[in-house]
C-alpha positions in Angstrom: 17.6 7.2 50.6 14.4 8.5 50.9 14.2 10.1 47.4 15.7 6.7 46.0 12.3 5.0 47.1 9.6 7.8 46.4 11.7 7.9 42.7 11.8 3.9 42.6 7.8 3.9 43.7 7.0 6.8 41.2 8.6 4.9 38.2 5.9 2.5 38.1 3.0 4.6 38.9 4.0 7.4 36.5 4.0 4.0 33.1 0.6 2.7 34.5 -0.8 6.3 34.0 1.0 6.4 30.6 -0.9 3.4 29.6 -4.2 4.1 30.6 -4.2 7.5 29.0 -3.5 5.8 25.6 -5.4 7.1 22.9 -6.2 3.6 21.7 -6.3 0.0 23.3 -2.4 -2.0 24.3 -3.5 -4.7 22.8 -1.8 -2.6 19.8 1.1 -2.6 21.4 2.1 -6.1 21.8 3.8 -8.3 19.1 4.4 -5.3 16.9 7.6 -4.2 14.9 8.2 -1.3 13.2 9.9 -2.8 10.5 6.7 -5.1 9.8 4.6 -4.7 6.6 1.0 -3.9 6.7 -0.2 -4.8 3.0 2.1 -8.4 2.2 1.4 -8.5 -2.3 2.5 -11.6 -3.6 2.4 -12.6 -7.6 1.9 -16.3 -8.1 3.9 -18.6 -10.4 0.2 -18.7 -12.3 0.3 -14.7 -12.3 3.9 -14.8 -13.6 3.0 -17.5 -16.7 0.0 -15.3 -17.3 2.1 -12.1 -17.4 5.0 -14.0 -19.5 2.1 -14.9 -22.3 0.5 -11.7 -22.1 4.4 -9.9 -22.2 5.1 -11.7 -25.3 2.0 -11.0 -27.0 1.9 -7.3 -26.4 5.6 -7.1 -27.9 5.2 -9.3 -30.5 1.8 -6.9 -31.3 4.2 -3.7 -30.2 7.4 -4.2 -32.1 6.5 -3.0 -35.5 5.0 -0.1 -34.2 8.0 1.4 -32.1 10.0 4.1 -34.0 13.5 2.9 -34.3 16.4 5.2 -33.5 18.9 6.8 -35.1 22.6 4.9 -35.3 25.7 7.2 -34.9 28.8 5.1 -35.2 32.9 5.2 -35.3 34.4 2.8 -37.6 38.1 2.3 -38.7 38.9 5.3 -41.0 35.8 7.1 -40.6 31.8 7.2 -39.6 28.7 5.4 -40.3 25.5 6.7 -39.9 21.8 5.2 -40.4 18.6 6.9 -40.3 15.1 6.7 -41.2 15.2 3.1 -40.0 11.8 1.2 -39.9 11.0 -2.4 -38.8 9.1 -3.4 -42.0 8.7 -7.2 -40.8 8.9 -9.3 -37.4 8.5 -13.0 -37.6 8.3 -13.5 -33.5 10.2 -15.9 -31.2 9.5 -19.5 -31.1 10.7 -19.7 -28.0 10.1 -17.6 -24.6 11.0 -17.7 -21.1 10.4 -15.7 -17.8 12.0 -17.4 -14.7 12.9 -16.2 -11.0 15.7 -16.0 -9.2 16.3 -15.8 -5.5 17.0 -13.3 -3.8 15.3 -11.0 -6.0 16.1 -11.6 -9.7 14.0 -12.3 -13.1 16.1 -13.5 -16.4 13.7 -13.1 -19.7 14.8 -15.0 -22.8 13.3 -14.5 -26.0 15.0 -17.1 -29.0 14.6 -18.1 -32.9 13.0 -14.6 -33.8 13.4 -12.6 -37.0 13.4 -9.0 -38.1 13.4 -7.4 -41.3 14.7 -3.9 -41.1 15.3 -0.9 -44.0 16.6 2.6 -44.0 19.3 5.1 -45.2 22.7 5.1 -44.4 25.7 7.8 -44.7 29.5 6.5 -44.5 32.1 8.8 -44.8 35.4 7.0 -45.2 39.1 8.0 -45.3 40.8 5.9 -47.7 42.8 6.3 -51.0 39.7 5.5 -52.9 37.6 8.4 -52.1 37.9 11.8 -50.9 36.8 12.8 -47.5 34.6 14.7 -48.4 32.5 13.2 -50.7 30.0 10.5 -48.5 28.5 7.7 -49.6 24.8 7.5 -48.9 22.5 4.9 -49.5 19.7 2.7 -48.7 19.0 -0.8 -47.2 17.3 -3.9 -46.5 18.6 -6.1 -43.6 17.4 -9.2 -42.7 18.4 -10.5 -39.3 18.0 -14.5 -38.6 18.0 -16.1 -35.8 17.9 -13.6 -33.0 18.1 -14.6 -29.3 18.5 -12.4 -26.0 18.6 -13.1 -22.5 18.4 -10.1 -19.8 18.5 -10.3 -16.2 17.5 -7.8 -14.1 17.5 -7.3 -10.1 14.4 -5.9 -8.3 15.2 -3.5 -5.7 13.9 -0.5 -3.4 15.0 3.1 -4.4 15.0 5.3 -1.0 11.8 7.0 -1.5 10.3 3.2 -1.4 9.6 3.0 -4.5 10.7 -0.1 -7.0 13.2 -0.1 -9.0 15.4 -1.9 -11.7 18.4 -2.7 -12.4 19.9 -4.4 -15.0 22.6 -7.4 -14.5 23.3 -9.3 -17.5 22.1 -9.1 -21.4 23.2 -11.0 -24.1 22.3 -11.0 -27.7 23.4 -12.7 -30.6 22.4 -12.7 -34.4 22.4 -16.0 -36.1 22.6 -14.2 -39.9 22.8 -10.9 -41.6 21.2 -10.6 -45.1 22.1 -6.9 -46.4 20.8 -5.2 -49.2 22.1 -1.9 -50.8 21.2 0.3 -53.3 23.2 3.6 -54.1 22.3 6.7 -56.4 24.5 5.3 -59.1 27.6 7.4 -58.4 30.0 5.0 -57.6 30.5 1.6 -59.5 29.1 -1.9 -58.4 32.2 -3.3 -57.7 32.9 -0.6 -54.6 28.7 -1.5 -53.5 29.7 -5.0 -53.1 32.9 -4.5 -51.3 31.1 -1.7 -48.8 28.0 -4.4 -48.5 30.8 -6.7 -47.5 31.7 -4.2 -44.8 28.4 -3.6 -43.8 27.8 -7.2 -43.3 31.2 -7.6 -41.1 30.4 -4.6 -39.3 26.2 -4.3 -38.9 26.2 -7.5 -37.2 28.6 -7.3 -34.0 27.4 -3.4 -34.0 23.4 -4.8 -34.0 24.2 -7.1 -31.3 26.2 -4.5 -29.2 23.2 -2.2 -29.7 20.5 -3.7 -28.9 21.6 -4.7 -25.4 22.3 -1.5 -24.9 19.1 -0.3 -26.0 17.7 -2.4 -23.5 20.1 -1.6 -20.6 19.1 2.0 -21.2 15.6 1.3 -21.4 15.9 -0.7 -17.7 18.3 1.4 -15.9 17.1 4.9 -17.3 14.0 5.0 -18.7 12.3 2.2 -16.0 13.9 3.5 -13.3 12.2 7.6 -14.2 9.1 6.1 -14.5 8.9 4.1 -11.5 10.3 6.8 -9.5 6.9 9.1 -10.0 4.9 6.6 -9.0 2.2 7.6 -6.4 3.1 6.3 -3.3 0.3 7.6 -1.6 -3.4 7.2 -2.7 -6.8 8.6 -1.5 -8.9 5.3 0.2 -12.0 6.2 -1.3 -10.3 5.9 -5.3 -11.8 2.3 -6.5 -10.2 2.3 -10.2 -6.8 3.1 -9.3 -4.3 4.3 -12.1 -1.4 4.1 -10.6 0.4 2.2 -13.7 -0.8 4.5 -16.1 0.7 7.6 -14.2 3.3 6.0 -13.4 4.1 5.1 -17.3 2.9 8.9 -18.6 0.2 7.2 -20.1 -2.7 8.8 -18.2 -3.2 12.5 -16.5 -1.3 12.8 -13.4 -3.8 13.3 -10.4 -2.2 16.7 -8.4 -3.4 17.1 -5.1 -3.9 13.1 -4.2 -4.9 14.6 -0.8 -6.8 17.8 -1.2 -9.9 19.4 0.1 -12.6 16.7 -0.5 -16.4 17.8 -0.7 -17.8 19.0 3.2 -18.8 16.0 5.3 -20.7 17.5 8.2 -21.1 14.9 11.2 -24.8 16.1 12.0 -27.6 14.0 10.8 -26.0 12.0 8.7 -27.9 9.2 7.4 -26.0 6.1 9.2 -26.2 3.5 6.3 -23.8 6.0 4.5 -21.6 6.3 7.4 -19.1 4.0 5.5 -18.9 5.6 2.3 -19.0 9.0 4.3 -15.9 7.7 6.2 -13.9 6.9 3.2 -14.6 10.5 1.6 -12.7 11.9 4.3 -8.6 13.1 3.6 -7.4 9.5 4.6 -4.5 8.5 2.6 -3.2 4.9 2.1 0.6 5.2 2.4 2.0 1.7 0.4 5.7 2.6 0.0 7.6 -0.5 -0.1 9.5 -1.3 3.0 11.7 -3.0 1.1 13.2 -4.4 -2.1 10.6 -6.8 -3.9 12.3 -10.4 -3.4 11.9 -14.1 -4.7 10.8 -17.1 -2.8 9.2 -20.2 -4.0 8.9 -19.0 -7.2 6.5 -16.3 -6.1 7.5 -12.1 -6.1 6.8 -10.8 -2.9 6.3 -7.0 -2.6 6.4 -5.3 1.5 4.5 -2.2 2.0 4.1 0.4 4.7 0.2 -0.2 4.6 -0.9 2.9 6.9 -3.8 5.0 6.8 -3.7 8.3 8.2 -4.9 11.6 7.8 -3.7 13.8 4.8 -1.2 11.0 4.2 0.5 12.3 7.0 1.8 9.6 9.2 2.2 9.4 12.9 0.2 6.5 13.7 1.6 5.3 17.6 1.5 1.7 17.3 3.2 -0.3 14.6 2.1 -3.8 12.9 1.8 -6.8 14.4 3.5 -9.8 13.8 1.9 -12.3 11.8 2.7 -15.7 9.8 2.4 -15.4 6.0 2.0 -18.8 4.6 4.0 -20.1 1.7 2.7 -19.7 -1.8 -0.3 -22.5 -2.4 -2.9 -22.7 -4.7 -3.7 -21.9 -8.8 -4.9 -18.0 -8.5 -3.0 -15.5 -9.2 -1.9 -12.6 -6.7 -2.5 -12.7 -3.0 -2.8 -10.1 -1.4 -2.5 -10.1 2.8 -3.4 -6.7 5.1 -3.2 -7.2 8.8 -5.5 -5.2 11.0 -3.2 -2.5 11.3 -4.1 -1.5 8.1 -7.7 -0.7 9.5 -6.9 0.5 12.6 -4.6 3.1 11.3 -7.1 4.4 9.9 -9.7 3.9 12.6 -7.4 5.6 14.8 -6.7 8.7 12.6 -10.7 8.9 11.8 -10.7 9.3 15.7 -8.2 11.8 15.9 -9.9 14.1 13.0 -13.3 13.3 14.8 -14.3 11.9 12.1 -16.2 8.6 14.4 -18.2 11.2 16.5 -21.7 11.6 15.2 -25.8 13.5 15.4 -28.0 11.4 15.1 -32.1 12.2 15.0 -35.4 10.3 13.6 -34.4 11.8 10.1 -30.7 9.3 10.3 -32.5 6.2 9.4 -36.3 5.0 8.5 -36.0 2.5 11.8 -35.4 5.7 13.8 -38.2 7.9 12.3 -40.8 6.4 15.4 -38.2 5.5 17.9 -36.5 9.0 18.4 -39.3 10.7 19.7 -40.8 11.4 23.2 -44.6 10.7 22.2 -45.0 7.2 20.4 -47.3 6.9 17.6 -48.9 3.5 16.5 -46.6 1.5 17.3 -46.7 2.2 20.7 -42.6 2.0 21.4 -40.1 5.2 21.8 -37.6 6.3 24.0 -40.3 8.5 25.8 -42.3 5.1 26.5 -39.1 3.6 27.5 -36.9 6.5 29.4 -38.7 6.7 32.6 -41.3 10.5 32.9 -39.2 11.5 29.4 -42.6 11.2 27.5 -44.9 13.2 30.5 -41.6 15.8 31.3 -40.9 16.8 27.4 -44.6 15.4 25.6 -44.1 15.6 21.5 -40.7 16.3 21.1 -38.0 14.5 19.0 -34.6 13.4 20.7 -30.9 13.8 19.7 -28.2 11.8 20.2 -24.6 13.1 20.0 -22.3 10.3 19.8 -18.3 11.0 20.1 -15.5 8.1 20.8 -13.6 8.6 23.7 -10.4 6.5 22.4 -9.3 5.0 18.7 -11.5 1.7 18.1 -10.2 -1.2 17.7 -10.8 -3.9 15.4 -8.6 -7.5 15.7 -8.5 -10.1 12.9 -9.0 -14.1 13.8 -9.8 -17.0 11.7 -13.0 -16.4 9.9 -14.2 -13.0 11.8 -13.2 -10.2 13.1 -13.4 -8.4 16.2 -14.5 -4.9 16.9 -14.8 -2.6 19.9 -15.5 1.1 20.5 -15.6 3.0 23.8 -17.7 6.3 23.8 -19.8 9.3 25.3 -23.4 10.3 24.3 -25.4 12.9 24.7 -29.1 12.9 24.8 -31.0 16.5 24.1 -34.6 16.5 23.2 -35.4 18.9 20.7 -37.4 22.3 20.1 -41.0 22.0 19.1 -42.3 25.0 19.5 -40.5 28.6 19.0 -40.2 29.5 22.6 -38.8 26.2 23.5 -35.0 25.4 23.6 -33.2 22.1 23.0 -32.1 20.9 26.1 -30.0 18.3 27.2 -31.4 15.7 29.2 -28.5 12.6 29.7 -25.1 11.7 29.4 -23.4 8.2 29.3 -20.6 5.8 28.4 -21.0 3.1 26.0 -18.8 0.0 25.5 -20.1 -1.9 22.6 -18.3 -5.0 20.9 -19.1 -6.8 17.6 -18.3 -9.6 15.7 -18.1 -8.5 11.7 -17.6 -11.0 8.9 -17.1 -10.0 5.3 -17.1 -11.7 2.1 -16.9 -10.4 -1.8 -19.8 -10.7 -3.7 -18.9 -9.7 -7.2 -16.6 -6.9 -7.3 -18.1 -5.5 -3.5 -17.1 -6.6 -0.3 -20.2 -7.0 2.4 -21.2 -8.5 5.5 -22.7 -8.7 8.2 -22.2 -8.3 12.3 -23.8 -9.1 15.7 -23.6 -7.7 18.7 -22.0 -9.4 21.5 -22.5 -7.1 24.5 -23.3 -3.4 24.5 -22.8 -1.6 27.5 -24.4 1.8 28.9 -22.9 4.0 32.0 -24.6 6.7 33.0 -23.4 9.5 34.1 -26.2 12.3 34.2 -29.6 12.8 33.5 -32.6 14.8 34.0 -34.9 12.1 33.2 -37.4 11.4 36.3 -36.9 7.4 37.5 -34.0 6.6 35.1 -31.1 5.0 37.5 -28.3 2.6 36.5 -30.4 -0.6 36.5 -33.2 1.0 34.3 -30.7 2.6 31.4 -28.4 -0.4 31.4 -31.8 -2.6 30.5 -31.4 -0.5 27.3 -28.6 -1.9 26.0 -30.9 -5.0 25.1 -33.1 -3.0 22.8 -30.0 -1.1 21.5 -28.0 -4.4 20.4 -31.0 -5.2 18.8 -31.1 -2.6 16.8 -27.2 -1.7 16.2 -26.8 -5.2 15.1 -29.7 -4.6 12.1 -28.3 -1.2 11.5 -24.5 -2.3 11.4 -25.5 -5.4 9.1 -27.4 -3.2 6.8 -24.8 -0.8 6.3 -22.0 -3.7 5.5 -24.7 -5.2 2.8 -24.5 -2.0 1.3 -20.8 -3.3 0.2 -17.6 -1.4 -0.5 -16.4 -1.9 -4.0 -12.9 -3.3 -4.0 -10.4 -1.2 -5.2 -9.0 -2.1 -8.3 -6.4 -1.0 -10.6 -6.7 0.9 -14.5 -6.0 -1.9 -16.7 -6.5 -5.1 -14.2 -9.7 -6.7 -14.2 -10.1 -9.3 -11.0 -11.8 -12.6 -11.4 -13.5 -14.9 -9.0 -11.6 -13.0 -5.4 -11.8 -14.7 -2.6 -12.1 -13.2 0.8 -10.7 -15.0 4.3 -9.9 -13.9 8.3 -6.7 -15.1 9.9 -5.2 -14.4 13.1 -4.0 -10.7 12.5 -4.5 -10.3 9.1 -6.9 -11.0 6.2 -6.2 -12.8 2.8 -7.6 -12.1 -0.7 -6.9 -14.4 -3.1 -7.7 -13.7 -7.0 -7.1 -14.7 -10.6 -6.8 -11.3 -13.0 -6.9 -10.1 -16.3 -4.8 -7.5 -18.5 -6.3 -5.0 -20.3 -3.7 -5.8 -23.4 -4.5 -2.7 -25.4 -4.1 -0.6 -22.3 -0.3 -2.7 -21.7 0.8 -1.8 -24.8 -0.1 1.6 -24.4 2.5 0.6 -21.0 5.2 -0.6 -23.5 5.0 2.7 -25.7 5.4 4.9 -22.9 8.2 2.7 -21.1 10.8 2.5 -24.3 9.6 5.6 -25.8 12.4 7.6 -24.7 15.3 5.2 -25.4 13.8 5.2 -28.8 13.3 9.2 -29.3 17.1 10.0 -28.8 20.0 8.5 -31.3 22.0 5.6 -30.1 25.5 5.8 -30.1 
């Protein structure tokens, strides 16, 4: 009975301890799923028009440019076979449509075109009127009237989480045939206008069959290898992303996503670069989908892992929160929606690697050139004014500060701001200024700071600015002459002071927002909610670079023969 209540009493002591030796704050842990997204893409009803107009333009500018395959076909009493086929006019369709369907399906309707085609054909027949083995070759002018084709394709997930296509429907139909041929002269004019006859009864039903095939294969195969390799995982500090492009074969593929990246040394760094420093580090943005892309108010909708982490690695502890996507509203043209795990996946992971823990000296900023020392100049303030006998005990010396987190930060999304907290150690060492001295370390302390931090795009860069709400200092040690609690927490007033400036001036510095080769943003719009942030955005295709996309993504269809 006795070990029932010591176990029973245990239980709960043995999760409290779990918790508070966390690596990173609870508040992580509550409302969180690990089926949840952290990056939510959604394409607009705008963004689709846009992309049906641009679609039909870079076809209609495409079409005549593709190389047409070669046709291999089994007829009644024998074989016909075409070659050297060219598209020598396209009059495009009067009529275009893109729609969605829910759960996760696009239909694409193109109608009233018209294609003038010409090439060489072989037919070898088995009837009483020729020999086997004498062919009849030729060549020809088609015209085809009147085209129309609707395709239907589902959107889906392939396992590695990355889309894919499949095709559901297609169905083409060709209003007329007008066929030309000319022969060498061997065989009379009566047989040319019976076989044109045949050609005619044949090339229509055979056009029609083959061009849905064409497309099938073009969906099913030749989508479906391309969007396979796409990168799944991309370096954070990459701002003109080419994932299409690699993704297509139209661009070099980038080996190595998450290789050795020039040294970064954490000693007297200057602090406004801290940012950029940060995101030169091996931190990897994993945005595998977490599952098939769906349909919903007319909008596609695209789930992503949305985790930072070292190397592209994984193993981040917590998972995403919850959070409340609103329906689609409004005229732009993508949103896009990251909740804060996003960030603190990767704050966590920068604290893992040790990226967070810093050296800092007068040489780290201008603002600390006169404040880091232990003599003031001019201006009459420094620490050694400020920390008790430092100036009289160590006269005309600079001071060090080693800073090093002590858990993950943690940042929290709410409407309009966001909220940012970091627990962690210092310590203070005053430096050598003369050949027999030493540096030597004269404090150590806790720090608890919190921040508010708002950001905005200006242009193409995202800035801001933050203030400090409290900033807290324990101490721990020191060898400082009158320095006590009550004297070193009065320095968290000065040090808000200046953290705030320092903090602000950093964010004005701005991040350039990633974008992607061959997508040019306009007019994005930056907001807080609670748990996540929202960035809204018109955009514009680079078309020459799209059809460059089109080339590569029928090209292979188009290489081999069709049978």
């Amino acid at each position: 009975m006795r070990v029932f209540l010591l176990f029973g009493f245990c239980i709960p002591w043995f999760l409290n301890a779990q918790e508070i030796n966390k690596d990173y704050s609870p508040l992580l842990d509550k409302n969180t799923s690990a089926a949840n997204p952290g990056i939510y893409l959604r394409i607009m009803p705008n963004g689709l028009a846009y992309l049906r107009e641009v679609g039909m333009k870079v076809i209609n500018e495409q079409i005549l440019k593709l190389q047409l395959p070669n046709i291999r076909e089994p007829i009644e009493n024998g074989e016909v076979s075409i070659y050297n086929l060219l598209m020598s006019k396209y009059w495009a369709p009067q009529e275009y449509s893109l729609d969605m369907g829910e759960p996760s399906t696009f239909s694409w309707s193109m109608s009233k075109m018209h294609l003038r085609a010409a090439g060489d054909f072989q037919a070898t027949l088995n009837s009483p009127l020729l020999l086997p083995t004498v062919p009849i070759t030729g060549h020809f002018e088609a015209l085809l009237g009147h085209i129309s084709l609707y395709i239907t394709v589902n959107m889906e997930r392939n396992p590695n989480g990355a889309p894919q296509v499949r095709s559901t429907g297609c169905r083409s139909s060709i209003g007329y045939v007008d066929l030309n041929v000319r022969n060498t002269g061997v065989i009379t004019d009566f047989f040319i206008n019976a076989f044109k006859a045949f050609l005619i009864g044949n090339f229509k039903p055979q056009v029609e069959q083959k061009m849905c095939k064409m497309i099938e294969s073009i969906i099913d195969r030749d989508m479906n290898i391309l969007l396979s390799n796409m990168p799944l995982k991309v370096r954070i500090n990459e701002n003109n992303l080419d994932i299409i492009g690699e993704t297509f074969g139209v661009s070099p593929k980038k080996h190595n996503r998450a290789g050795k990246l020039s040294s970064f040394s954490a000693k007297n760094i200057t602090l406004t670069h801290f940012v950029q420093r940060l995101r030169d580090k091996e931190l990897v943005l994993d945005y595998q989908m977490l599952t098939s892309p769906f349909v919903q108010n007319g909008a596609i909708n695209m789930l992503s892992k949305g985790e930072i982490s070292y190397r592209g690695h994984g193993g981040t502890p917590f998972y995403p929160p919850n959070i409340r996507v609103p329906a689609p509203h409004g005229v732009h043209m993508i949103e896009f929606y990251a909740s804060d795990y996003l960030a603190n996946s990767m704050l966590y992971h920068s604290y893992r690697q040790k990226f967070l823990d810093v050296t800092v000296g007068p040489e780290s900023s201008p603002q600390l050139q006169g404040l880091l020392v232990t003599t003031c100049g001019p201006a009459g303030f420094c620490l050694g004014e400020f920390l008790g006998t430092l100036g009289e005990q160590f006269p005309d010396r600079q001071v060090e500060i080693e800073f090093f987190a002590k858990k993950a930060p943690l940042i929290v999304f709410i409407d309009n701001r966001s909220r940012f907290r970091l627990h962690g150690g210092l310590n203070m060492y005053v430096r050598p200024s003369k050949p027999a001295q030493v540096k030597q370390q004269i404090l150590k302390a806790d720090t608890t700071m919190t921040a508010n931090v708002n950001l905005w795009i200006n242009g193409s860069v995202i800035v801001g600015n933050a203030t400090i709400e409290n900033l807290d200092f324990k101490l721990l040690e020191t060898k400082i002459n009158d320095v006590d609690q009550d004297s070193f927490s009065d320095l968290g007033l000065f040090g808000a002071e200046f953290l705030e400036k320092l903090l602000t001036e950093i964010l004005q510095m701005g991040i350039a927002l990633p974008t992607m080769q061959g997508v040019i943003l306009k007019s994005p719009k930056l907001s807080f909610h609670d748990r996540y942030l929202k960035v809204s955005t018109y955009f514009k295709l680079d078309e020459e670079y799209a059809g460059s996309l089109v080339r590569g993504a029928v090209g292979k269809t188009l290489r081999g023969p069709l049978r």
